[in-house]
C-alpha positions as CSV (number, residue, x, y, z in Angstrom):
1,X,0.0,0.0,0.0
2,X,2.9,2.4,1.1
3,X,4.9,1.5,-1.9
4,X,1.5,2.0,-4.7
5,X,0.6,5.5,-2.9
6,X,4.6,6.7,-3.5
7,X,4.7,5.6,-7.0
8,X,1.2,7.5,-7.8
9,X,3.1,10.7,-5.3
10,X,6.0,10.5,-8.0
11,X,4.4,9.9,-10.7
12,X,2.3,13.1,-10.3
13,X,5.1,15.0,-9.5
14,X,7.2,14.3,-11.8
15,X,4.6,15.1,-14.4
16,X,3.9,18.5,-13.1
17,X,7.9,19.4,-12.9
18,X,7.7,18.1,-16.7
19,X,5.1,20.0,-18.2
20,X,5.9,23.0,-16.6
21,X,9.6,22.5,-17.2
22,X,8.8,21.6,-20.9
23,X,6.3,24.9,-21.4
24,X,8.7,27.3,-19.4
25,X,11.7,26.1,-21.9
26,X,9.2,26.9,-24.7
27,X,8.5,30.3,-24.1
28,X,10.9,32.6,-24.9
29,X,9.1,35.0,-21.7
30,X,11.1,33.2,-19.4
31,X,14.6,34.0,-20.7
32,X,13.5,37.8,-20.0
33,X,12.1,36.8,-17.3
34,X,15.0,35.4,-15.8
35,X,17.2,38.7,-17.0
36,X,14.8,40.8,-15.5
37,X,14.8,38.8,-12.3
38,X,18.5,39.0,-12.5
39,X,19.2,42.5,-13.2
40,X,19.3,44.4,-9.5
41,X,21.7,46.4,-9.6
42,X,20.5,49.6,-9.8
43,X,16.9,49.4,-8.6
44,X,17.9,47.3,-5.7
45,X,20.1,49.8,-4.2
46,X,17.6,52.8,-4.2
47,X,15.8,52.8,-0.9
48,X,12.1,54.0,-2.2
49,X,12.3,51.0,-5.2
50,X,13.0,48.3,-2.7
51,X,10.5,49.6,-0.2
52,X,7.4,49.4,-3.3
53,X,9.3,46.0,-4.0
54,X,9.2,44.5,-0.1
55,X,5.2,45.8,-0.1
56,X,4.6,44.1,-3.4
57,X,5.5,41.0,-1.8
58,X,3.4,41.5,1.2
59,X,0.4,41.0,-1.4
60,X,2.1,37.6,-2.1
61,X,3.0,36.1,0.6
62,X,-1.0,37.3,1.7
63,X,-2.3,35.6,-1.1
64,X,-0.1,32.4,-0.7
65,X,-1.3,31.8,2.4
66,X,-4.7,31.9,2.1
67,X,-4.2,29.0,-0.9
68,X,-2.2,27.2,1.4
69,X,-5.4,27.8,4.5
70,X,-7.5,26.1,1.8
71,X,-6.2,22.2,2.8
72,X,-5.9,20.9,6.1
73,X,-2.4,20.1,8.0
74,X,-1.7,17.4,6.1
75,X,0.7,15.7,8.5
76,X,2.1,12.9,6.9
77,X,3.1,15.0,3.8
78,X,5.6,16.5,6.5
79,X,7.1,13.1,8.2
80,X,9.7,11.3,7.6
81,X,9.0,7.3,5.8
82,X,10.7,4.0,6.7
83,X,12.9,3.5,3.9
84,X,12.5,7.0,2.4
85,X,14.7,9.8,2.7
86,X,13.2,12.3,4.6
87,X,9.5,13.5,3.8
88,X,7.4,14.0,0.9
89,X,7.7,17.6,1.0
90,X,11.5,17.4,1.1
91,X,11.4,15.6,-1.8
92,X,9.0,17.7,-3.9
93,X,10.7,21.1,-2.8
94,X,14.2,19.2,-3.9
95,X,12.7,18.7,-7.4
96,X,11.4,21.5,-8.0
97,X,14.4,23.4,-7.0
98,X,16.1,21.1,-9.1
99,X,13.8,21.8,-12.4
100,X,13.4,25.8,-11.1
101,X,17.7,25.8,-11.1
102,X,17.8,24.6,-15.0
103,X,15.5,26.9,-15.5
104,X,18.0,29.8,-14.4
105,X,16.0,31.1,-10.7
106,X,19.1,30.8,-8.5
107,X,20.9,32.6,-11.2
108,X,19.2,36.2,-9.0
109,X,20.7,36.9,-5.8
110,X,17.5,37.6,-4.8
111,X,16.8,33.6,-4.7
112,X,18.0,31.4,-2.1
113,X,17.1,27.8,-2.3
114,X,15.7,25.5,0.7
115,X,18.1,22.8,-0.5
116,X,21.0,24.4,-2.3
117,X,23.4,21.4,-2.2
118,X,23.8,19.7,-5.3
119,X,21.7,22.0,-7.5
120,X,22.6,21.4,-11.4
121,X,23.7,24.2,-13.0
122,X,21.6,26.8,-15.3
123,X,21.0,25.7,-18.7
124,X,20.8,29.5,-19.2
125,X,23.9,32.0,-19.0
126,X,24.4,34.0,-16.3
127,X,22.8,37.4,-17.1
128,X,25.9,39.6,-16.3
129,X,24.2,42.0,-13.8
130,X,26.8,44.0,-11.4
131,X,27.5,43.0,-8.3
132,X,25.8,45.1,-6.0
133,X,26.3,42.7,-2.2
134,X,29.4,41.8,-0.7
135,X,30.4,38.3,-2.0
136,X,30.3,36.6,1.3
137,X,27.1,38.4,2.5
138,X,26.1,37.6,-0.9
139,X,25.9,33.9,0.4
140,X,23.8,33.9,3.2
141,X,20.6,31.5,3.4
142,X,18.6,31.4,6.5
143,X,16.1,29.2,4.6
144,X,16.7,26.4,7.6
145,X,15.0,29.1,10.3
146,X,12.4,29.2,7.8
147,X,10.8,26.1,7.2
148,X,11.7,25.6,10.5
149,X,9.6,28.5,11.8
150,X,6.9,27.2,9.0
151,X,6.6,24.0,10.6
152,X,6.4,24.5,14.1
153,X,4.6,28.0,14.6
154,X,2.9,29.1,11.5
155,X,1.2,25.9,10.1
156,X,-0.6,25.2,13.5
157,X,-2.3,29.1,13.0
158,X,-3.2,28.5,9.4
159,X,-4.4,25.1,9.0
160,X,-7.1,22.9,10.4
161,X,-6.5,19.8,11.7
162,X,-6.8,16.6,9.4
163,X,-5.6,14.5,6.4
164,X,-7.0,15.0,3.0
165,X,-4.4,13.2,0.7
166,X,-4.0,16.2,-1.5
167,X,-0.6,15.6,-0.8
168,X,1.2,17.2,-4.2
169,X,-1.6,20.3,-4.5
170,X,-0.6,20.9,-0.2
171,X,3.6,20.7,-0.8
172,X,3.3,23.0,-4.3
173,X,0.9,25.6,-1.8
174,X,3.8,25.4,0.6
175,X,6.4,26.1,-1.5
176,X,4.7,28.9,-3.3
177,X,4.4,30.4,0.4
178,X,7.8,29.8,1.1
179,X,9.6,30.9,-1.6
180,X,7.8,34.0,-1.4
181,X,8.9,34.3,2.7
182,X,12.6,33.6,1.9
183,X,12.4,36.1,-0.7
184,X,11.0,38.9,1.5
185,X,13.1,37.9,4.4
186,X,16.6,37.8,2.5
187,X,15.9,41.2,0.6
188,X,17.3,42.2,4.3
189,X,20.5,41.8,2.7
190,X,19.8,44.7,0.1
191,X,18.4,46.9,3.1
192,X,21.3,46.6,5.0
193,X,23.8,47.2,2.2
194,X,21.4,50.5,1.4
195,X,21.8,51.8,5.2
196,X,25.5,50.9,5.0
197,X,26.4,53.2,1.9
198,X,23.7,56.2,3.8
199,X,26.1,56.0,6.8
200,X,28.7,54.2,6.8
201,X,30.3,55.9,10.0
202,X,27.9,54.9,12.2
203,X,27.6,51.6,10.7
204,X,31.8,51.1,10.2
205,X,32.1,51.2,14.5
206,X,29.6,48.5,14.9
207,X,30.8,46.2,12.1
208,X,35.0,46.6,13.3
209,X,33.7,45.4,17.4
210,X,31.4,42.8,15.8
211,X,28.5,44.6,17.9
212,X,25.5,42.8,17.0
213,X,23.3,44.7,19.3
214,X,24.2,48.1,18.1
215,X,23.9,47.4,14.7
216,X,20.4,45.9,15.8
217,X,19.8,49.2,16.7
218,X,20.9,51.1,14.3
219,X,18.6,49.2,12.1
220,X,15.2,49.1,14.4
221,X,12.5,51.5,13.7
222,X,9.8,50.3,16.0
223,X,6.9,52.9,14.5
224,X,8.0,51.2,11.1
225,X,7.6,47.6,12.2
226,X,3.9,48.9,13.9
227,X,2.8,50.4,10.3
228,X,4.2,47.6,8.3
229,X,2.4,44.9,10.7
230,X,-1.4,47.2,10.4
231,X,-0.5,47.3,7.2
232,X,-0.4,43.9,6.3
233,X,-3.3,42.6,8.7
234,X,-5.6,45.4,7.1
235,X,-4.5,43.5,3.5
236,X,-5.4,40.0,5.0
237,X,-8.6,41.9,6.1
238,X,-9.3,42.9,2.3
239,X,-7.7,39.9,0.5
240,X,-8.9,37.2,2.4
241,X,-12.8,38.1,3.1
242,X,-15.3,35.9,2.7
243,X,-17.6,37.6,-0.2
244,X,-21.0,37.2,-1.2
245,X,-24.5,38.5,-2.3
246,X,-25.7,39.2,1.3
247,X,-23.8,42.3,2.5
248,X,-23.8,41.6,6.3
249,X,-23.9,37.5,6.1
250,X,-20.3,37.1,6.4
251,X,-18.7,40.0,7.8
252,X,-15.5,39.3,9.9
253,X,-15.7,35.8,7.9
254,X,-12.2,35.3,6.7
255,X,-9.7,33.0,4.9
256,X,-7.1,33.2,7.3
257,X,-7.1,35.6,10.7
258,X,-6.1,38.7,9.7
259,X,-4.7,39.0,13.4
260,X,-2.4,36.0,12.3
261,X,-1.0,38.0,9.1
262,X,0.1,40.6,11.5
263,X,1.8,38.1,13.9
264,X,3.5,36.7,11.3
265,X,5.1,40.1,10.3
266,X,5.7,40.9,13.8
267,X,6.9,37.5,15.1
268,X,9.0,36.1,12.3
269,X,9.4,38.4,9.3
270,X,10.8,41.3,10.6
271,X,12.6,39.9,13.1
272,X,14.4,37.3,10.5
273,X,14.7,40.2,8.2
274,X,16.7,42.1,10.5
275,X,18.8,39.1,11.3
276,X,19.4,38.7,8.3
277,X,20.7,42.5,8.0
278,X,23.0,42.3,11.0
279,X,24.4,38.8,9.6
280,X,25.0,40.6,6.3
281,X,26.6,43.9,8.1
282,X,28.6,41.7,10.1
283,X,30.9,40.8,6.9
284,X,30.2,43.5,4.9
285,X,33.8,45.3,5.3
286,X,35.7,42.0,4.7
């Protein structure tokens, strides 16, 4: 029984990673796509650009969760099988990575894979953009905190308990969300190089007696993180109500708690985000 339900598991994954693999290769969009995706160099280092680019992904990491709220836990698509190699999600996320590398998404520093060991290479070129990070700051991948932070806080609040078997659909919702999270959370790298070049005296000080609490504050600005966390609970509050015919039937009826949205922000986003930026100013004169 174990053995037919992986065979029909892989067998539908592997079909999905092929005809989208096969339609992406067709279509010529994605090799602009990828250029575009590629190409930070200037835009990326000017403050008010990044900031419309970290609120346009409010929207969707907002909308991914509320397709991921639509299926129920799911446990077993998260443990680990006798005589498997770690879970079903682990594999699925491994192959799509796998298929998404070929396809040139890890070429953009602003994409940091969940399993980056043993990626194959592009089967595009590199698209040439200038070097905007430090090398070594360049590098780093908290996508580990991340799923781990996925698993053990954020599912609970977003999911209702039970076992559906939509197995495939639940693991491409997750990785949708998380790619999405890691994206957001890693442009931290981009802020911190931005408030480096705006002062790098104050910042210099910090970095030279490895102060991770001063540079911490440095980079706080608490009625920021209190606008950016309204901000995106009043978004959940739009995207994700319940809408019909009957005005007043389902008022304060929502996909997922828009009181959840703003914990995630406050909880785990910014926080990681800023860990992110102290981890990348910690290196960035070497």
């Amino acid at each position: 029984m174990a053995s037919k339900f992986l065979f029909s598991f892989f067998v539908a994954i592997f079909s999905w990673v092929f005809v989208g693999f096969s339609a992406a290769i067709d279509d010529t969009s994605l090799f602009k796509y990828v250029s575009e995706m590629g190409n930070c160099s200037d835009d990326m280092l000017n403050l008010d650009s990044l900031r419309k680019s970290l609120v346009r992904e409010e929207d969707t990491i907002i909308f991914s969760l509320i397709e991921r709220a639509k299926y129920p836990v799911n446990s077993p698509l998260y443990d680990e099988r006798p005589g498997f190699s770690g879970s079903l999600f682990e594999f699925f996320v491994k192959e799509s990575e796998a298929v998404q590398a070929k396809a040139g998404r890890y070429l953009s520093v602003k994409e940091n894979a969940f399993f980056p060991d043993n990626l194959p290479p592009s089967l595009l070129p590199p698209c040439g953009s200038q070097q905007v990070l430090n090398p070594r700051g360049a590098s780093i991948n908290i996508n580990e905190k991340i799923l781990n932070m996925y698993y053990k806080n954020l599912l609970p609040l977003i999911t209702s308990d039970g076992d559906d078997g939509n197995y495939a659909i639940t693991a491409d919702r997750d990785l949708d969300f998380l790619q999405a999270l890691s994206r957001r959370i890693h442009l931290g790298k981009f802020v911190a190089e931005i408030k480096f070049r705006e002062s790098p005296q104050d910042y210099t000080r910090a970095i030279l007696a490895q102060d991770k609490d001063s540079l911490m504050k440095l980079l706080t600005f608490e009625s920021v993180e209190e606008m950016i966390k309204k901000r995106v609970e009043k978004k959940a509050m739009v995207f994700g109500q319940d809408v019909d015919l009957n005005e007043n039937d389902n008022v304060g009826n929502y996909k997922v708690n828009p009181s959840v949205v703003s914990r995630l922000y406050g909880e785990w986003v910014i926080p990681l985000t800023k860990f992110v930026e102290v981890e990348y100013l910690l290196c960035r004169l070497d």
